[in-house]
N, C-alpha and C positions, 0 to 999 in steps of 0.2 A: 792567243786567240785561236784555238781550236777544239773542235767539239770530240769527247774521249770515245766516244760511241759510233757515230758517221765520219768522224775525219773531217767535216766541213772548214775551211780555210777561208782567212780574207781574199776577197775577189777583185780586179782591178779591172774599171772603163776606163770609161769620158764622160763628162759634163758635154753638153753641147747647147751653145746661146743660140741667141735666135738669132743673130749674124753666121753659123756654123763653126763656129770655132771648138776645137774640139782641147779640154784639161783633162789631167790624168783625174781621176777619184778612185777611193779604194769603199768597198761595201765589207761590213766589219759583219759576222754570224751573229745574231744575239745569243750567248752565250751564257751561262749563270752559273754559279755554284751548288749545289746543292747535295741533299743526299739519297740515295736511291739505296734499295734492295738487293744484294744480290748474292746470291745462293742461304738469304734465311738472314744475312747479318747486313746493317746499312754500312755502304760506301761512298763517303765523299768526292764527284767530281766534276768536270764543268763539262755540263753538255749544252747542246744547243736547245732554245724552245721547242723546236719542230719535234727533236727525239723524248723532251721530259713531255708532251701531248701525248707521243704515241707511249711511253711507261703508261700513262691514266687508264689509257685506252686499250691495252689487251688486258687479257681477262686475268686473276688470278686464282 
């Protein structure tokens, strides 16, 4: 679980109830497969949603 372009990593808190108790949780990147562009030939690999938006999003 790591995104090949940002480096984004699973993240660790806490859960906290309404009594304040604090558990560990871990927040996972959404992450996917796919295939992207790059220098003219597609490449296979797992990025995060946030970086395959901003691919859409500049210009080519």
């Amino acid at each position: 679980m790591k995104c090949e372009i940002c480096g984004k990593t699973p993240q660790s808190g806490h859960n906290v109830s309404h009594s304040k108790r604090h558990t560990l949780r871990r927040s996972l990147p959404n992450v996917h497969r796919t295939k992207i562009m790059v220098e003219g030939e597609p490449v296979r690999v797992k990025i995060c949603t946030r970086c395959l938006r901003t691919q859409y999003k500049t210009p080519r």
